[in-house]
C-alpha positions as CSV (number, residue, x, y, z in Angstrom):
1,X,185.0,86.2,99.3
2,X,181.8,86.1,101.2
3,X,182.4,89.5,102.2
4,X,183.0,90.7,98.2
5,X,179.7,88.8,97.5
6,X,177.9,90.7,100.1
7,X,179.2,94.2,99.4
8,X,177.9,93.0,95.5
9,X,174.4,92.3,97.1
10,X,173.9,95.3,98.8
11,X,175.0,97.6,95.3
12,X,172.7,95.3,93.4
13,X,170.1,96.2,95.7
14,X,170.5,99.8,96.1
15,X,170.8,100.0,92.5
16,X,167.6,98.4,91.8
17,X,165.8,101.0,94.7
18,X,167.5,103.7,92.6
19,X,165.7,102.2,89.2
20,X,162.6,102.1,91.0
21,X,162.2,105.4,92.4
22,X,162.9,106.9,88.8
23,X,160.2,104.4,87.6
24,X,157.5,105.3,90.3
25,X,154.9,108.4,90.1
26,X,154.5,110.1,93.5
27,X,152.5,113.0,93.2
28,X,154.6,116.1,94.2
29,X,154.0,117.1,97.4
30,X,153.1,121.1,96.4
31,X,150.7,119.5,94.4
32,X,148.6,117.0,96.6
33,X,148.6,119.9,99.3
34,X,147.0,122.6,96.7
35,X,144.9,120.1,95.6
36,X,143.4,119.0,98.8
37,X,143.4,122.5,100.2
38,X,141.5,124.3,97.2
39,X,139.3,121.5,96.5
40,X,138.0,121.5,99.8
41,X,138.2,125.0,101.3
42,X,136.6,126.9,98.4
43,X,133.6,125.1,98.2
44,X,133.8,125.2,102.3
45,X,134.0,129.0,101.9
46,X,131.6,129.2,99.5
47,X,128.9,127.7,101.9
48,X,129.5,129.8,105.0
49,X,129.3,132.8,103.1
50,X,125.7,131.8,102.3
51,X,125.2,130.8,105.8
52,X,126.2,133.9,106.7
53,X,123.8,135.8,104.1
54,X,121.1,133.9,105.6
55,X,121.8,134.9,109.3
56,X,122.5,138.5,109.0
57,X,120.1,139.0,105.5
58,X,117.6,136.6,105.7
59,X,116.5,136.0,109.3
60,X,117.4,139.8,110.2
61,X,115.3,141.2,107.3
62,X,112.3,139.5,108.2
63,X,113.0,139.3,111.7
64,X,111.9,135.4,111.5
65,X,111.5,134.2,115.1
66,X,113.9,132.2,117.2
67,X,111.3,128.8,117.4
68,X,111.0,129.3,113.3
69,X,114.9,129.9,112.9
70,X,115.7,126.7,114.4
71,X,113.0,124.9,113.1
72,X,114.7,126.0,109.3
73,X,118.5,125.4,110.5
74,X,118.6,121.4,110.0
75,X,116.7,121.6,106.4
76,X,118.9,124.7,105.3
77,X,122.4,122.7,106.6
78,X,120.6,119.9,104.6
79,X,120.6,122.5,101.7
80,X,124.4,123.3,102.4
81,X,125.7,119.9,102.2
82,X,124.1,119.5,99.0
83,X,125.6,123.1,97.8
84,X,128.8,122.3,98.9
85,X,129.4,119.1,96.8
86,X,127.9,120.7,93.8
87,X,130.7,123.4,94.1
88,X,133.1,120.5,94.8
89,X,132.4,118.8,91.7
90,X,132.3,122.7,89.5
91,X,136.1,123.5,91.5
92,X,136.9,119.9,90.2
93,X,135.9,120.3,86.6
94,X,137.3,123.4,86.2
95,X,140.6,122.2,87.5
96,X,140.7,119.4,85.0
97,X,139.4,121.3,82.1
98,X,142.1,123.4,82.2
99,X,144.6,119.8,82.8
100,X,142.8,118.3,79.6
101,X,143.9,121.8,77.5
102,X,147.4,120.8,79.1
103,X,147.1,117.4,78.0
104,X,144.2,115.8,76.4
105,X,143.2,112.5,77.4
106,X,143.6,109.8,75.4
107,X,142.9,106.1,75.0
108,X,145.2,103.4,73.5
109,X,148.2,102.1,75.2
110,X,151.4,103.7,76.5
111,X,154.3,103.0,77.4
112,X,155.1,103.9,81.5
113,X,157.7,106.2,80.9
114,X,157.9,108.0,84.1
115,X,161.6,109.1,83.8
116,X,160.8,111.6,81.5
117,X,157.9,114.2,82.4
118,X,158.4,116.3,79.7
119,X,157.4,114.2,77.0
120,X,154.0,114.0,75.8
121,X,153.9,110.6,76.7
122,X,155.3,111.6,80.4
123,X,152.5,114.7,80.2
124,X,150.1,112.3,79.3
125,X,150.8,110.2,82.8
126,X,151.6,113.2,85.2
127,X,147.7,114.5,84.6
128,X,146.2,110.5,84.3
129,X,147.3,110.3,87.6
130,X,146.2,113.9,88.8
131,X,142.6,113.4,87.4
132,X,142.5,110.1,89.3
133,X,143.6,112.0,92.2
134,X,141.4,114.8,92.5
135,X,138.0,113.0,91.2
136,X,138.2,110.3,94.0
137,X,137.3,112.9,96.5
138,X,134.2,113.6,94.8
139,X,133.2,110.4,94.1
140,X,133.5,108.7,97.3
141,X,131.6,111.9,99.3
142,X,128.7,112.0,97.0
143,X,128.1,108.3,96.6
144,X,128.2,108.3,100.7
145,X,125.9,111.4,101.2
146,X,122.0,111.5,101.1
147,X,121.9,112.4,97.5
148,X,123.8,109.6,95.9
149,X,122.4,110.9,92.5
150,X,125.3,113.8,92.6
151,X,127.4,110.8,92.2
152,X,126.4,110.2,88.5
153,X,127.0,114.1,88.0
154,X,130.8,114.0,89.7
155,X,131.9,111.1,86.7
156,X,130.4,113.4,84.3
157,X,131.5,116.3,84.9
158,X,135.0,115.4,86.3
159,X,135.6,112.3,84.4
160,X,134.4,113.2,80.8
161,X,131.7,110.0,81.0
162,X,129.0,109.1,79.2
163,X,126.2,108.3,81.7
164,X,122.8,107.4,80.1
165,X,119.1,107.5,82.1
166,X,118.0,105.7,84.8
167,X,121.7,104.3,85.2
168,X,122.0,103.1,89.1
169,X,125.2,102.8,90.6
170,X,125.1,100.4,93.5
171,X,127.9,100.5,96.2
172,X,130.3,99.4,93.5
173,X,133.6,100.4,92.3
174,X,133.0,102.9,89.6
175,X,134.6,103.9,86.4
176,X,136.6,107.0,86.9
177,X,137.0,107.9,83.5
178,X,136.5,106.4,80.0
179,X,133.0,105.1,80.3
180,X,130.4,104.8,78.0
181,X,127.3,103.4,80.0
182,X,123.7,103.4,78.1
183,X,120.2,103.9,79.6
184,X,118.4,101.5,82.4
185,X,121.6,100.0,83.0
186,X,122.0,98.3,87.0
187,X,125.4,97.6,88.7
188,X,124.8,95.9,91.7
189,X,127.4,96.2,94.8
190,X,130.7,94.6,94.7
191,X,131.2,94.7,90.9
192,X,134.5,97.2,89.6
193,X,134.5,98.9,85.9
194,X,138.2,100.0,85.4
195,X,139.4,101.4,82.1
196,X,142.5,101.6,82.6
197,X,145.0,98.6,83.3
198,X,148.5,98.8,83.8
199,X,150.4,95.6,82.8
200,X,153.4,95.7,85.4
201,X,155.4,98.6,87.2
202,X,157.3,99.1,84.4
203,X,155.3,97.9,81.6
204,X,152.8,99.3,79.3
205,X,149.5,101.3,80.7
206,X,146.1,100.5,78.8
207,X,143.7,103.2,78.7
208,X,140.4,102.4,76.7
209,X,136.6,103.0,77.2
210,X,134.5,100.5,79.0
211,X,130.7,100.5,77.3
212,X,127.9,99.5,78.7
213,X,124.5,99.1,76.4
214,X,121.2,99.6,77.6
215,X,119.5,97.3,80.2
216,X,123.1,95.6,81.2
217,X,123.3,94.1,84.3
218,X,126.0,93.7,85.9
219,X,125.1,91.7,89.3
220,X,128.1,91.1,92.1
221,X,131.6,90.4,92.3
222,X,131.8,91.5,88.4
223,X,134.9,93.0,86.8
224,X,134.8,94.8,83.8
225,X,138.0,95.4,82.1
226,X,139.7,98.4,79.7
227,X,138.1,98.1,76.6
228,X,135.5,95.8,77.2
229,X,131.7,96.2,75.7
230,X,128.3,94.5,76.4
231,X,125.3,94.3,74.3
232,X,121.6,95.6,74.5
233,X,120.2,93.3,77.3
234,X,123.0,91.5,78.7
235,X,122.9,90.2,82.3
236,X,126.7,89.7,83.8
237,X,125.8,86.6,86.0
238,X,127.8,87.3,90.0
239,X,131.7,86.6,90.3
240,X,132.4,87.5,86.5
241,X,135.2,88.6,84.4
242,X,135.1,90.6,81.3
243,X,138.5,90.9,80.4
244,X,140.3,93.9,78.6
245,X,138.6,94.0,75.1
246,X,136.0,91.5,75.8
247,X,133.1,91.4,73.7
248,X,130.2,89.0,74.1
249,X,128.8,86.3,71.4
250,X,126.0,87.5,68.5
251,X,122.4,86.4,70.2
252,X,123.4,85.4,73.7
253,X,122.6,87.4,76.3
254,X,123.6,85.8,79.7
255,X,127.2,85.1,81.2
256,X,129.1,83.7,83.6
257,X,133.0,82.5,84.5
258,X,136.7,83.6,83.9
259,X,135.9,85.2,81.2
260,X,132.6,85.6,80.5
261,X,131.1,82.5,78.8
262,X,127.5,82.4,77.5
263,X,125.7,80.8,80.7
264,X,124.2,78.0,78.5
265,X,127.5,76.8,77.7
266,X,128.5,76.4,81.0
267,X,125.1,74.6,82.1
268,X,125.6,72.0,78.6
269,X,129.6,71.8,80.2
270,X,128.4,70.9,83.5
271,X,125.8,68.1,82.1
């Protein structure tokens, strides 16, 4: 009997590993391979073949001295690390331009049906998860480099976002696609933005644009949620949640808590 009960156990379980595995998106491995290769040797290529037009064009033609040709080498590889992300982020766009012809993006919510690929709603998942895939790359090497600007270009070029003026990104966990973020607003480090939420491993997936109105702040330990929007002016006090959908009160301007409460409240609560 306790053997029957066993041999149950272990079918239960293997049937359940089976479910899962149909239910689970692993990017193929042909896929992550070309990806990674092309997204980083073509712009790699595309460097040294104007390091190579200096050496042999450049400094040849003009016969520039060996003292000045070293004294230019650190500004021009300078001048290469900034040419090879901009290619980086053009290889990327271009690759997702022709995945959003594919399959457009599109916000609501959807089901996770991952058993199917086929389907427009599978279609719609396979290339969600390939733009998040190839735009993290990006992100993460431009935000790290000296010119932490190119950052800002990467989300909109790659991740069809709206970015306004004088918009700073601290170290912070950006929104990869589906934001809508006005002028003069500050994120300060720690905080996340995330437009997309994905209620359990086999649930529902929530994909809706996060916006941002002019002079937010959003100071640390902030999360923004799917669907969530802020007001001209608002300041996000630190260790903040603005849930999926979230949407401040008329003529208050300062917030705190789990959610997001107007801060006065909290202060007359405390008293």
């Amino acid at each position: 009997m306790i053997f029957m009960k066993e041999v149950k156990g272990e079918k239960e379980k293997h049937v359940s590993a089976e479910r899962n595995q149909e239910k689970s998106f692993k990017l193929p491995l042909h896929d992550f391979l070309k990806i990674n290769l092309i997204t980083f040797s073509v712009p790699l290529y595309g460097c040294l073949a104007v390091f190579l037009l200096f050496e042999y064009y450049f400094i040849r033609l003009f016969s520039i001295p060996v003292q000045i040709h070293f004294l230019l080498l650190p500004p021009f590889f300078l001048f290469l690390y900034y040419l090879y992300m901009v290619i980086l982020i053009e290889t990327c766009r271009i690759w997702v331009n022709y995945w959003n012809r594919k399959s457009p993006p599109k916000q609501g919510v959807f089901q996770r049906i991952l058993t199917d690929k086929n389907s427009e709603i599978g279609q719609l998942l396979v290339y969600y998860h390939k733009r998040g895939f190839i735009i993290k790359y990006p992100v993460w090497i431009t935000s790290k480099s000296p010119f932490p600007w190119l950052v800002k270009r990467a989300l909109r070029r790659i991740g069809h976002n709206k970015i306004g003026k004088n918009v700073v990104y601290e170290d912070c966990y950006y929104g990869l696609e589906f934001t809508h973020i006005e002028d003069d607003v500050f994120i300060y480090p720690t905080s996340a933005i995330s437009s997309h939420e994905v209620n359990s491993i086999f649930g529902k997936l929530t994909l809706l644009e996060v916006k941002l109105d002019k002079k937010t702040i959003l100071y640390p330990g902030i999360i923004v949620g799917p669907g969530a929007e802020t007001e001209a002016n608002h300041v996000i006090y630190p260790n903040t949640v603005l849930h999926k959908n979230w949407r401040g009160v008329p003529n208050e301007f300062y917030y705190q808590g789990s959610p997001g409460k107007p801060f006065k409240n909290l202060i007359n609560k405390a008293d």
